[in-house]
PDB file with one MODEL, atoms N, CA, C and O in Angstrom:
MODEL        1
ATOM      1  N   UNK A   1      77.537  76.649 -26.164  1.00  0.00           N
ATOM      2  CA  UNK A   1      76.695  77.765 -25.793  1.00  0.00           C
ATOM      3  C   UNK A   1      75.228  77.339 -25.923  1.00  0.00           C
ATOM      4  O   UNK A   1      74.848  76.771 -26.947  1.00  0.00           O
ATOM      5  N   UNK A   2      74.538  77.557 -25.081  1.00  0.00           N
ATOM      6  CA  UNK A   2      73.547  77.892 -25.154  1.00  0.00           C
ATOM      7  C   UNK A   2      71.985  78.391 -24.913  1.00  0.00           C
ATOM      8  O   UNK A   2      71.423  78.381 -23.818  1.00  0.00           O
ATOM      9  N   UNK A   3      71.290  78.911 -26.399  1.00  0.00           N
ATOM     10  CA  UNK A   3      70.392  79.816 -26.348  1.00  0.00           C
ATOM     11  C   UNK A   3      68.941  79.313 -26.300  1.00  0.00           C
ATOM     12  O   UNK A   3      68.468  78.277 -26.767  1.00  0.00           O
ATOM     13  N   UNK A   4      68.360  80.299 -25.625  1.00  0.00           N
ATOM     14  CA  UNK A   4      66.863  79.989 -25.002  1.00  0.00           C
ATOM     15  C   UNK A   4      66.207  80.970 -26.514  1.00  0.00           C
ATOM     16  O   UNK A   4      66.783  81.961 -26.964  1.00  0.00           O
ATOM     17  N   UNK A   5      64.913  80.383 -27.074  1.00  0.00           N
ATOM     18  CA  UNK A   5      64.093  81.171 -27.821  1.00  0.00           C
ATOM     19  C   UNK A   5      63.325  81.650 -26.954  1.00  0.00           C
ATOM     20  O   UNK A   5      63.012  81.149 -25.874  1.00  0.00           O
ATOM     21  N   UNK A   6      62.827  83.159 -27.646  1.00  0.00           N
ATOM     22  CA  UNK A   6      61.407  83.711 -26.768  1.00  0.00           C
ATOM     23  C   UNK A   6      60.743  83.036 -26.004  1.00  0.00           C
ATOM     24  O   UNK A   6      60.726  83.078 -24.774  1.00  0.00           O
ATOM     25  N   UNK A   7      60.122  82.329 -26.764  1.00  0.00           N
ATOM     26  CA  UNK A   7      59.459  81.101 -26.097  1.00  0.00           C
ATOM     27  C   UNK A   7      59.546  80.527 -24.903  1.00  0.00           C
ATOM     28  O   UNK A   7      58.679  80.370 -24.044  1.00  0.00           O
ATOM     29  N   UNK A   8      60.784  80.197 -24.924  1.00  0.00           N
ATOM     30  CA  UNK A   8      61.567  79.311 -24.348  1.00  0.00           C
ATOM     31  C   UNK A   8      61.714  80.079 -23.086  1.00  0.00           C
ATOM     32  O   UNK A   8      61.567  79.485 -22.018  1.00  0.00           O
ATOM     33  N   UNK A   9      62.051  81.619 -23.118  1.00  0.00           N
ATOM     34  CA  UNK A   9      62.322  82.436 -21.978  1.00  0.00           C
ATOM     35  C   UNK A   9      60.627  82.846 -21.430  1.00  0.00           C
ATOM     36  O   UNK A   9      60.200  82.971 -20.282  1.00  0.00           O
ATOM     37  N   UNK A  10      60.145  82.941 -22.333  1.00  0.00           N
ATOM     38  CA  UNK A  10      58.751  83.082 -22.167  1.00  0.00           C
ATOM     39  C   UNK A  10      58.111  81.900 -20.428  1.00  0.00           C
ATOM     40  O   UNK A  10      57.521  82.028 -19.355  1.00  0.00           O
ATOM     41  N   UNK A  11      58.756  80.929 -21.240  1.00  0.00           N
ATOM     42  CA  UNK A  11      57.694  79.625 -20.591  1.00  0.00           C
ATOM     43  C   UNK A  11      58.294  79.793 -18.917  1.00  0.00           C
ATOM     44  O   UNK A  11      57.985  79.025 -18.006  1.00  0.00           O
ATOM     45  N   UNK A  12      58.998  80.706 -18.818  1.00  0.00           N
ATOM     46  CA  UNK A  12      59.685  80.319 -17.283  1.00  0.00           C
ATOM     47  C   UNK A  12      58.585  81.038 -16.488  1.00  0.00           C
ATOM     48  O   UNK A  12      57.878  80.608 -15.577  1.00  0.00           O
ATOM     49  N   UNK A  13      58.626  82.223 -17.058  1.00  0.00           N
ATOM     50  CA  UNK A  13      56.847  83.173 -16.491  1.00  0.00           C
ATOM     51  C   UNK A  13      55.759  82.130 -15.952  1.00  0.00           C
ATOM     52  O   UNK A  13      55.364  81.917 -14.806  1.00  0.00           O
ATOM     53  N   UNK A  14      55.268  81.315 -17.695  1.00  0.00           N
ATOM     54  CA  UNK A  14      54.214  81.087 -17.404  1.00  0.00           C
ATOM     55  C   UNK A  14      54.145  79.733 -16.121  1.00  0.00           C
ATOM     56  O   UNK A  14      53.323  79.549 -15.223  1.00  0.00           O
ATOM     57  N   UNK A  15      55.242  79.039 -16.471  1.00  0.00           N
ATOM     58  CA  UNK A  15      55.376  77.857 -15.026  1.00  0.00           C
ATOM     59  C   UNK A  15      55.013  78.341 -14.069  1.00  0.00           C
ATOM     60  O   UNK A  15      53.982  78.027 -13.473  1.00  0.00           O
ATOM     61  N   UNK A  16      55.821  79.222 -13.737  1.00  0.00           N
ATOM     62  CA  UNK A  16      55.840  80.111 -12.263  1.00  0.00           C
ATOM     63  C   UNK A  16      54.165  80.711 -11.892  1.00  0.00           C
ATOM     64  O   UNK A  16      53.713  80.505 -10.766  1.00  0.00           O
ATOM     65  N   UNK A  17      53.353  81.437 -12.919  1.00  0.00           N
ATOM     66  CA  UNK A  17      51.988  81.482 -12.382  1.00  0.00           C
ATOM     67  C   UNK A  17      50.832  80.362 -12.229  1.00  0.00           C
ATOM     68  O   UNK A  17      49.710  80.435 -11.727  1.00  0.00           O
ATOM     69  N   UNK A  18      51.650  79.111 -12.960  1.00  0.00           N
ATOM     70  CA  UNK A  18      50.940  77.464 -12.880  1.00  0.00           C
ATOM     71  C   UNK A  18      52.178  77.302 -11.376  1.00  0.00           C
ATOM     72  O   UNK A  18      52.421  76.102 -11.247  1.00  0.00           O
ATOM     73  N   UNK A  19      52.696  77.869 -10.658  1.00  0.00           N
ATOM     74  CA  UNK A  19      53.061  77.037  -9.247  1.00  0.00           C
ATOM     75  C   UNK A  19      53.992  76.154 -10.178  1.00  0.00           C
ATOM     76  O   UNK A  19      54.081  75.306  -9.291  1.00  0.00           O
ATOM     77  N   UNK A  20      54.614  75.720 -11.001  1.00  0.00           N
ATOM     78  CA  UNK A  20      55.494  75.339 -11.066  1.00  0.00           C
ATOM     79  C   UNK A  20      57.051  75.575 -11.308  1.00  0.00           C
ATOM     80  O   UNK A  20      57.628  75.031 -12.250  1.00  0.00           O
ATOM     81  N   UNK A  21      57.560  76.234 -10.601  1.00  0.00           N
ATOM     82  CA  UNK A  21      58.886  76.831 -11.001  1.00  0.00           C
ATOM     83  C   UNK A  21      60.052  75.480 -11.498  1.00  0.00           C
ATOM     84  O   UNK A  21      60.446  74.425 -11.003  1.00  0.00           O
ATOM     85  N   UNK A  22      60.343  76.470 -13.093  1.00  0.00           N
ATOM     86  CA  UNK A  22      61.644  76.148 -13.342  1.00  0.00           C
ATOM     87  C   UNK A  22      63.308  76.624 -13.603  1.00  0.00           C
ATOM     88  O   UNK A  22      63.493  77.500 -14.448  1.00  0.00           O
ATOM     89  N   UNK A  23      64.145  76.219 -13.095  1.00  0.00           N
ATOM     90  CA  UNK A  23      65.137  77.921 -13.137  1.00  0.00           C
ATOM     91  C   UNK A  23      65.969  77.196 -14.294  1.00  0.00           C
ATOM     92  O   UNK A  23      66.086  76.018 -14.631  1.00  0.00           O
ATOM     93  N   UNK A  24      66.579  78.591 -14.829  1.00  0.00           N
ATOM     94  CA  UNK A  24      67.539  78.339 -16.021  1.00  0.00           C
ATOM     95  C   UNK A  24      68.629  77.000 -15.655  1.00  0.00           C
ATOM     96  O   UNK A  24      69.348  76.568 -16.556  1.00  0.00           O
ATOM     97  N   UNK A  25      68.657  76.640 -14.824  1.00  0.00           N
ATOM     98  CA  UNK A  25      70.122  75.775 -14.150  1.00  0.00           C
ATOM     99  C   UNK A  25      69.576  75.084 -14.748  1.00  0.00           C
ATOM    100  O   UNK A  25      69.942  74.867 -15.903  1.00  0.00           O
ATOM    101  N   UNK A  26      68.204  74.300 -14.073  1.00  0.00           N
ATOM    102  CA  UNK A  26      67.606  72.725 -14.570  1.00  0.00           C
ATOM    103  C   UNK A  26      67.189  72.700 -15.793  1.00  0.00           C
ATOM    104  O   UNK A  26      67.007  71.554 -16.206  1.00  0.00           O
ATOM    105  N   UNK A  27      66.911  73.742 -16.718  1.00  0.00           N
ATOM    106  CA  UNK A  27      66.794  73.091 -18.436  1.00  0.00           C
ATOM    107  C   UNK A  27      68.132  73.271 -18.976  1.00  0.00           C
ATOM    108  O   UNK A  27      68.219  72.698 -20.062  1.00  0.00           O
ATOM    109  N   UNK A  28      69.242  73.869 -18.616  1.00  0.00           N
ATOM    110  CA  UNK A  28      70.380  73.608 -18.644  1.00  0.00           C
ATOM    111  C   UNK A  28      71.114  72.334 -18.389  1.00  0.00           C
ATOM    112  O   UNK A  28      72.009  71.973 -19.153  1.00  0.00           O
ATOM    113  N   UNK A  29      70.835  71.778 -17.547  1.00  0.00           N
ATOM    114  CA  UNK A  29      71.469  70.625 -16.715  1.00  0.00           C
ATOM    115  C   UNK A  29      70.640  69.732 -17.112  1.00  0.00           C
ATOM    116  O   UNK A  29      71.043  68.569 -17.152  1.00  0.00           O
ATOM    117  N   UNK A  30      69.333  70.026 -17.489  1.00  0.00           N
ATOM    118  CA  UNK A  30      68.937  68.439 -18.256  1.00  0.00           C
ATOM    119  C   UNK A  30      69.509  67.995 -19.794  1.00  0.00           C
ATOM    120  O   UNK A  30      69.695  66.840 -20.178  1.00  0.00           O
ATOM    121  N   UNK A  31      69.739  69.264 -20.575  1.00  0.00           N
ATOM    122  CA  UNK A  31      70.542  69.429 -21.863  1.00  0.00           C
ATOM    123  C   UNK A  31      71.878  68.805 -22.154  1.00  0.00           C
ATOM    124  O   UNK A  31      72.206  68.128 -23.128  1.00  0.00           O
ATOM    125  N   UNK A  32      72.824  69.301 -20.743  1.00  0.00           N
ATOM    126  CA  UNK A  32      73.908  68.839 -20.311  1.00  0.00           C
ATOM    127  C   UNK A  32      73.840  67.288 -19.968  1.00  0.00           C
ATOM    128  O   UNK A  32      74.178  66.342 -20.679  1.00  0.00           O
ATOM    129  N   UNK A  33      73.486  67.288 -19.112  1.00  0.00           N
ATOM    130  CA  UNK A  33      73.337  65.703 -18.362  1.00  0.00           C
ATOM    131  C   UNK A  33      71.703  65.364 -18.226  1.00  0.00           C
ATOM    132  O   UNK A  33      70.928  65.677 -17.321  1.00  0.00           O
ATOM    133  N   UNK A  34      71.475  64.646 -19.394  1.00  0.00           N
ATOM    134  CA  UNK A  34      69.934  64.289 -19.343  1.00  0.00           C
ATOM    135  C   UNK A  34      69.495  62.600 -18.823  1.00  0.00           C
ATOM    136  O   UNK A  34      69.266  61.945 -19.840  1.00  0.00           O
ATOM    137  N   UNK A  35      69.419  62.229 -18.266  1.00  0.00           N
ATOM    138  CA  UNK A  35      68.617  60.807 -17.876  1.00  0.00           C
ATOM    139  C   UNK A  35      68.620  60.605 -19.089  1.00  0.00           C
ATOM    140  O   UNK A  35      69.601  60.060 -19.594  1.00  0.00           O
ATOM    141  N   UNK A  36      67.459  61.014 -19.915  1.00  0.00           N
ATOM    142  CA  UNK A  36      67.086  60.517 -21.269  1.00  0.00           C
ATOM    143  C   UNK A  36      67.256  61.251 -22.200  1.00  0.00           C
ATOM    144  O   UNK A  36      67.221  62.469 -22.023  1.00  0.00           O
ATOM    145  N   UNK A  37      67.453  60.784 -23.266  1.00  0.00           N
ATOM    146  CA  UNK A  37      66.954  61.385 -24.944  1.00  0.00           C
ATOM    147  C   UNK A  37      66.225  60.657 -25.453  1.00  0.00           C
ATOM    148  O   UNK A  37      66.250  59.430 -25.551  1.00  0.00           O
ATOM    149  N   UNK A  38      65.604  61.320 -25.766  1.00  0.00           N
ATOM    150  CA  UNK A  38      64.123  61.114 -26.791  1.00  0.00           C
ATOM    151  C   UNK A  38      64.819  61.796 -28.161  1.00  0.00           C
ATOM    152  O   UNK A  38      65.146  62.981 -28.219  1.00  0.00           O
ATOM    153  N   UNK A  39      64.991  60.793 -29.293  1.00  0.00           N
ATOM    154  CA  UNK A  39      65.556  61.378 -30.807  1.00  0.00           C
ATOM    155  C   UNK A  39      64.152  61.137 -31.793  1.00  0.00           C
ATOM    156  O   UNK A  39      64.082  61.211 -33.020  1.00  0.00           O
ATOM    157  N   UNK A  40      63.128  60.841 -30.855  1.00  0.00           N
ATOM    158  CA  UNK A  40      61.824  60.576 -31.904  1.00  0.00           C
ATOM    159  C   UNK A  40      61.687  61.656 -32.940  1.00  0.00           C
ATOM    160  O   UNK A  40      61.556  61.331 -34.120  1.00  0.00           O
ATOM    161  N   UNK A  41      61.713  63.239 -32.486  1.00  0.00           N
ATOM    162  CA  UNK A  41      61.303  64.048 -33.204  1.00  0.00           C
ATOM    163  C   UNK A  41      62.259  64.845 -33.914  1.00  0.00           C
ATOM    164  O   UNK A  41      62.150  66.058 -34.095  1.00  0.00           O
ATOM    165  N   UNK A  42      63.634  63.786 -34.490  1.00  0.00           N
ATOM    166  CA  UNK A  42      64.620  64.632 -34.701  1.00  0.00           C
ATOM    167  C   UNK A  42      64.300  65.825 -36.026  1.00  0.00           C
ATOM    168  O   UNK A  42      63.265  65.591 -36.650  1.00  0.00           O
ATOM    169  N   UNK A  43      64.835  66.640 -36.327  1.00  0.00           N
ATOM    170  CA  UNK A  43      65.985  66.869 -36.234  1.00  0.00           C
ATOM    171  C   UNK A  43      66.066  67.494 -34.315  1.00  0.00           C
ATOM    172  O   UNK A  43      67.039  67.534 -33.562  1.00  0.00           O
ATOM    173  N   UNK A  44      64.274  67.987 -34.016  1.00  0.00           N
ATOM    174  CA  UNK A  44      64.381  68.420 -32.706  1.00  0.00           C
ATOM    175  C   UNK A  44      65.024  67.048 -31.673  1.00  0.00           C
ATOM    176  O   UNK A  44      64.728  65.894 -31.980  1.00  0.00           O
ATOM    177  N   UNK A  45      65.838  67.314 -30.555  1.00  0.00           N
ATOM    178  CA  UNK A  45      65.550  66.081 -29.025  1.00  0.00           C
ATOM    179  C   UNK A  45      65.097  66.729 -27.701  1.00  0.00           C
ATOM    180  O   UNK A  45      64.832  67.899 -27.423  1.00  0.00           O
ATOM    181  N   UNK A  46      65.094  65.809 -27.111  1.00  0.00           N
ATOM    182  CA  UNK A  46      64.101  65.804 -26.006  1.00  0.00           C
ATOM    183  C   UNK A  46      64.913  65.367 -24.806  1.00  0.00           C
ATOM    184  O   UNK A  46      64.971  64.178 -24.492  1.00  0.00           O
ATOM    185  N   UNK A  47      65.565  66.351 -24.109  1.00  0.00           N
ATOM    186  CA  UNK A  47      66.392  65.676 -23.138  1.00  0.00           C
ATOM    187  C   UNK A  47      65.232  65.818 -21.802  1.00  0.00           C
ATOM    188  O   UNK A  47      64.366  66.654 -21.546  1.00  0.00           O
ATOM    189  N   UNK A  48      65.664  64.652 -21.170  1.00  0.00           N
ATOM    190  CA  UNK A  48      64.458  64.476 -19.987  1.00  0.00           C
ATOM    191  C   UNK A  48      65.477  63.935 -18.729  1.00  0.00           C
ATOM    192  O   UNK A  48      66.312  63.031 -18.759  1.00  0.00           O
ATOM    193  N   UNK A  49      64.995  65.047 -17.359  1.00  0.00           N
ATOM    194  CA  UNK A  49      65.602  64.698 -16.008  1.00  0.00           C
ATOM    195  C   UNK A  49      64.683  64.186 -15.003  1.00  0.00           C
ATOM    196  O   UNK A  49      63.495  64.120 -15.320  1.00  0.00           O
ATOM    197  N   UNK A  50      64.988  63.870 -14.019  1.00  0.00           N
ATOM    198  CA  UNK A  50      63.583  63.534 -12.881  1.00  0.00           C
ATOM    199  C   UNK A  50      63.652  64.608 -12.169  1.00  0.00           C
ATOM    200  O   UNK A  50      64.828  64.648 -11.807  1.00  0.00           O
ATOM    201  N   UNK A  51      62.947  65.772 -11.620  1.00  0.00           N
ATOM    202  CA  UNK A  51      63.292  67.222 -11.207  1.00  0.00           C
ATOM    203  C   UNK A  51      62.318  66.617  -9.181  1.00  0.00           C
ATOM    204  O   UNK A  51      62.883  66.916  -8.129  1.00  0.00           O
ATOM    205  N   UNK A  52      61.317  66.043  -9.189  1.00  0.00           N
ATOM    206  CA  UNK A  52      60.976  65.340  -8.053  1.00  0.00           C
ATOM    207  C   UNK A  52      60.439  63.931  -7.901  1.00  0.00           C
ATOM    208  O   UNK A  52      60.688  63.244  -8.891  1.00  0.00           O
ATOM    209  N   UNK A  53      59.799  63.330  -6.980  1.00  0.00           N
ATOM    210  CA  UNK A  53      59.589  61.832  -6.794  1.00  0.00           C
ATOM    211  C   UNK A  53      58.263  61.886  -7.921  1.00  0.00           C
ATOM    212  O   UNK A  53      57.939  60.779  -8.349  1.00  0.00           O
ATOM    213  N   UNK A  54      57.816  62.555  -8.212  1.00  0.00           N
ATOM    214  CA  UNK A  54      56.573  62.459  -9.352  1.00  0.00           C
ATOM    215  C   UNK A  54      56.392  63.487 -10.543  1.00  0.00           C
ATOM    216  O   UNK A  54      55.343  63.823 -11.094  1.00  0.00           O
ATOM    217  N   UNK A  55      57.600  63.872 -10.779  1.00  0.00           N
ATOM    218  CA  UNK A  55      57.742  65.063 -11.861  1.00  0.00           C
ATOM    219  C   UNK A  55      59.200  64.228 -12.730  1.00  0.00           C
ATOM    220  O   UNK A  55      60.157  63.636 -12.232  1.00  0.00           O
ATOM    221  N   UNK A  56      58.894  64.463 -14.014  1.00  0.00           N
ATOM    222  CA  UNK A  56      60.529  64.880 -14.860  1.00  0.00           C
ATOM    223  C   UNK A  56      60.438  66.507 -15.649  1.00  0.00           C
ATOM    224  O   UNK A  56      59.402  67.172 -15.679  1.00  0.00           O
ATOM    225  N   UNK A  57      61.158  66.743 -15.977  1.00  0.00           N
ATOM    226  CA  UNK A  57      61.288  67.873 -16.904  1.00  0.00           C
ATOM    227  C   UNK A  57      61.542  67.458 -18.351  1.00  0.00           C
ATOM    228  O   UNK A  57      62.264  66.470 -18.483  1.00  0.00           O
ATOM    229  N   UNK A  58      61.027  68.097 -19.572  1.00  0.00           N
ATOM    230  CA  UNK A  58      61.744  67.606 -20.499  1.00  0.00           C
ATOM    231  C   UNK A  58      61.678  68.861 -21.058  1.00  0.00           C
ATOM    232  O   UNK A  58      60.798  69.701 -20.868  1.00  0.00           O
ATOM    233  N   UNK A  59      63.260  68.997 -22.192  1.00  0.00           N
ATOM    234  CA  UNK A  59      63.259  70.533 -22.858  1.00  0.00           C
ATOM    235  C   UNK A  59      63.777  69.530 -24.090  1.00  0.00           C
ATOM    236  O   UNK A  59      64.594  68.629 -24.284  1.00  0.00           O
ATOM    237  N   UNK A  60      62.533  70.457 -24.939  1.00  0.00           N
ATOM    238  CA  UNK A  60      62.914  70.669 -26.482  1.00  0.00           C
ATOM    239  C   UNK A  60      64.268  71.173 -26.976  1.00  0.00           C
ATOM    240  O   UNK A  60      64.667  72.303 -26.693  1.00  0.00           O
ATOM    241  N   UNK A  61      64.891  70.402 -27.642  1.00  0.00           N
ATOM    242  CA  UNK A  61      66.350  71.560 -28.046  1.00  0.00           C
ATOM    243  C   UNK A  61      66.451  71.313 -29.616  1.00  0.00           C
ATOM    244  O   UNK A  61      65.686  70.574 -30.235  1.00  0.00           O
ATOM    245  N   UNK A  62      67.427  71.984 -30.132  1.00  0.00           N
ATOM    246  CA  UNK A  62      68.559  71.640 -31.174  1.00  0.00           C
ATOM    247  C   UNK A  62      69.372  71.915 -31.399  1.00  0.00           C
ATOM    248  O   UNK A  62      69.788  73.037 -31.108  1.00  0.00           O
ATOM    249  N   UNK A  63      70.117  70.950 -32.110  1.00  0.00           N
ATOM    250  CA  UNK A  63      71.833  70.984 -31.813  1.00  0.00           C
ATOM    251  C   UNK A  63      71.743  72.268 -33.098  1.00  0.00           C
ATOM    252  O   UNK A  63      71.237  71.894 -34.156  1.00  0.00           O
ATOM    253  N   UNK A  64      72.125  73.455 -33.031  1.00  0.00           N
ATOM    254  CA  UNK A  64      71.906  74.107 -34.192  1.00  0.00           C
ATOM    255  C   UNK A  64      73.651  74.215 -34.975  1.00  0.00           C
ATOM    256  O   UNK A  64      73.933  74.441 -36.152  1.00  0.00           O
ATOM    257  N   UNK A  65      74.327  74.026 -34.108  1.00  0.00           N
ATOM    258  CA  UNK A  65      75.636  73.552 -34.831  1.00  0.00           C
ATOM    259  C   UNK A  65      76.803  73.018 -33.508  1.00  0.00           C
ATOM    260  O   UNK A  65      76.541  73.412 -32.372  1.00  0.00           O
ATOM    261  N   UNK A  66      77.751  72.348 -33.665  1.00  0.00           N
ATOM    262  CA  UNK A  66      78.839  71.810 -32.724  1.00  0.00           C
ATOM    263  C   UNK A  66      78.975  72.956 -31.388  1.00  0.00           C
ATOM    264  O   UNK A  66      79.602  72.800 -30.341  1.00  0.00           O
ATOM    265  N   UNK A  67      78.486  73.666 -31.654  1.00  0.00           N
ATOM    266  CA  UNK A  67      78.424  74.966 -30.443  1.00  0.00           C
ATOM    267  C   UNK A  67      77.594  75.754 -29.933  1.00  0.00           C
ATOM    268  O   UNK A  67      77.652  76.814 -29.311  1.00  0.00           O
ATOM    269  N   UNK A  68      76.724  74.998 -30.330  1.00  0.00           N
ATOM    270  CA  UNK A  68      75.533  76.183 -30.575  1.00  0.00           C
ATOM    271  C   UNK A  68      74.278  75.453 -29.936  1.00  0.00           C
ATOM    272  O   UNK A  68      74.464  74.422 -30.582  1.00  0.00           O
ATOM    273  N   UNK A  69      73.110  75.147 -29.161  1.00  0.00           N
ATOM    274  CA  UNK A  69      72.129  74.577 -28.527  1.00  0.00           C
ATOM    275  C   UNK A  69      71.182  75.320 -28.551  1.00  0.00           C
ATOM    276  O   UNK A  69      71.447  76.494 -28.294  1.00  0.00           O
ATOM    277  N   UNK A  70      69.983  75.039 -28.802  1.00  0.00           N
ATOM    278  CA  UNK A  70      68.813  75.950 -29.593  1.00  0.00           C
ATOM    279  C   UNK A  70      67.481  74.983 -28.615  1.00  0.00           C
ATOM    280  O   UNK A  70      66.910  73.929 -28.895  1.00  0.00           O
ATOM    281  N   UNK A  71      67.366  75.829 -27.513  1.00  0.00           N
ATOM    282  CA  UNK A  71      66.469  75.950 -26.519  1.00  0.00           C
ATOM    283  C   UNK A  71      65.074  75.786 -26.712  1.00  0.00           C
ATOM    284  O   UNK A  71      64.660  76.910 -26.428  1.00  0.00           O
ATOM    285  N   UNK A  72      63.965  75.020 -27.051  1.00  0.00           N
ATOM    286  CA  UNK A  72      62.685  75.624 -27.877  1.00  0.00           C
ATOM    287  C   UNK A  72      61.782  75.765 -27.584  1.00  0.00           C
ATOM    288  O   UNK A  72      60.928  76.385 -28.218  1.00  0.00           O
ATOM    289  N   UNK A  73      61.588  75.044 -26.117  1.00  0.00           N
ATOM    290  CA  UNK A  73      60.531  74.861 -25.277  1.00  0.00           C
ATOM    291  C   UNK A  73      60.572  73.997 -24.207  1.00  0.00           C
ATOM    292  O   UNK A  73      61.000  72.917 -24.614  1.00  0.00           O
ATOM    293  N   UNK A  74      60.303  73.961 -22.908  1.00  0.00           N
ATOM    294  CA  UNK A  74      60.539  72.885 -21.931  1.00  0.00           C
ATOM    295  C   UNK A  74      59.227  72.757 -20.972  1.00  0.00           C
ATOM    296  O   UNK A  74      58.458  73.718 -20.999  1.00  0.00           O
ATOM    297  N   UNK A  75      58.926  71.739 -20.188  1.00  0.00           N
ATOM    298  CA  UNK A  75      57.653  71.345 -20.136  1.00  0.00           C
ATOM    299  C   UNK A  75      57.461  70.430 -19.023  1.00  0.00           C
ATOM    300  O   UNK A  75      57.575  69.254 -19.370  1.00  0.00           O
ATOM    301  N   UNK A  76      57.183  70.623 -17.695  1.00  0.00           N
ATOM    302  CA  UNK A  76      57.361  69.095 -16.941  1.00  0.00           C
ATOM    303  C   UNK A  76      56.256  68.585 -16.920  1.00  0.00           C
ATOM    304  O   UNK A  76      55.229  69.197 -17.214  1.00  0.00           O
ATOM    305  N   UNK A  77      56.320  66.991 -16.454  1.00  0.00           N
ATOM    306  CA  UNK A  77      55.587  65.987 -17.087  1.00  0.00           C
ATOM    307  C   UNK A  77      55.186  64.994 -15.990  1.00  0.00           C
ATOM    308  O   UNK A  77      55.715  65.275 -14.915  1.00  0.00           O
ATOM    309  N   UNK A  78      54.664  64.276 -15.972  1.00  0.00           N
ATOM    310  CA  UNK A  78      54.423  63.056 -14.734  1.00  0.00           C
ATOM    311  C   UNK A  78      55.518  62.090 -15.190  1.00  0.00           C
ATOM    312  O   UNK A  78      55.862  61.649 -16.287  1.00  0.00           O
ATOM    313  N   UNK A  79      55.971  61.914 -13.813  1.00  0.00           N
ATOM    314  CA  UNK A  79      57.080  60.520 -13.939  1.00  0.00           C
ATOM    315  C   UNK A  79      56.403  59.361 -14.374  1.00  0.00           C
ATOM    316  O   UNK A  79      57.117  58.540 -14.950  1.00  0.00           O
ATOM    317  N   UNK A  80      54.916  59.016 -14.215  1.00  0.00           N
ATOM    318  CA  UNK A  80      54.308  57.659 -14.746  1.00  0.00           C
ATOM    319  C   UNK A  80      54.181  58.032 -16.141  1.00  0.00           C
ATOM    320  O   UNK A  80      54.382  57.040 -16.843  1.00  0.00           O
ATOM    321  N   UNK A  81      53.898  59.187 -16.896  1.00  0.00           N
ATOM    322  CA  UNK A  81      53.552  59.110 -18.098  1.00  0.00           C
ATOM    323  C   UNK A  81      55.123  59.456 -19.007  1.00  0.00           C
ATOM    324  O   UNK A  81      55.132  59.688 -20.216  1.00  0.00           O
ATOM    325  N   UNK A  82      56.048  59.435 -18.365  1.00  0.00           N
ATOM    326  CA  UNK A  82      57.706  59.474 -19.802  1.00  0.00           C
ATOM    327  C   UNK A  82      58.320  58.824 -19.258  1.00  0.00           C
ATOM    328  O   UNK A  82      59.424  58.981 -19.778  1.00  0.00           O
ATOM    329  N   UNK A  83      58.459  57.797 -18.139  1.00  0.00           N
ATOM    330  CA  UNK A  83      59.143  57.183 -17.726  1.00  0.00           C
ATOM    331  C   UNK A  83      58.168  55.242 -17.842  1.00  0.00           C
ATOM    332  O   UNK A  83      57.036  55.071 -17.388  1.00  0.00           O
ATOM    333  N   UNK A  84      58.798  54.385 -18.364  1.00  0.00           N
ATOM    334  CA  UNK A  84      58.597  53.620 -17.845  1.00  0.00           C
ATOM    335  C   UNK A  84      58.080  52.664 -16.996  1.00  0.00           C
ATOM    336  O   UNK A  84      58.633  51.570 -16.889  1.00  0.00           O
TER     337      UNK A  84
ENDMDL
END
């Protein structure tokens, strides 16, 4: 399962009046099936997708137990600056 914080539901608003839309599927599906993890900031990770030819997405999560996924914030990024 899992849950989006305020925040987290919050940030879909504010993308959308920055022109950047993100829908629940793709911070879902980067969680699920991420390109990357980033475990730098554990106990938080950082799953990261490529969402276009010059964008990735990355969402804050935590594993808050074997069932449980704890949503915390998500954020897209330039493909030159988290990629390689």
């Amino acid at each position: 399962m899992i849950y989006f914080t305020k925040h987290a539901r919050d940030k879909f608003a504010v993308l959308k009046r920055h022109k950047f839309e993100v829908t629940r599927k793709q911070v879902e599906g980067a969680v699920n099936k991420p390109d990357i993890i980033d475990n730098s900031r554990l106990p938080l990770l950082i799953a990261q997708i490529k969402i276009d030819k010059t964008h990735v997405l990355r969402v804050v999560y935590k594993q808050a137990d074997k069932n449980l996924i704890k949503i915390i914030t998500f954020y897209p990024g330039r493909t030159k600056q988290y990629e390689g």
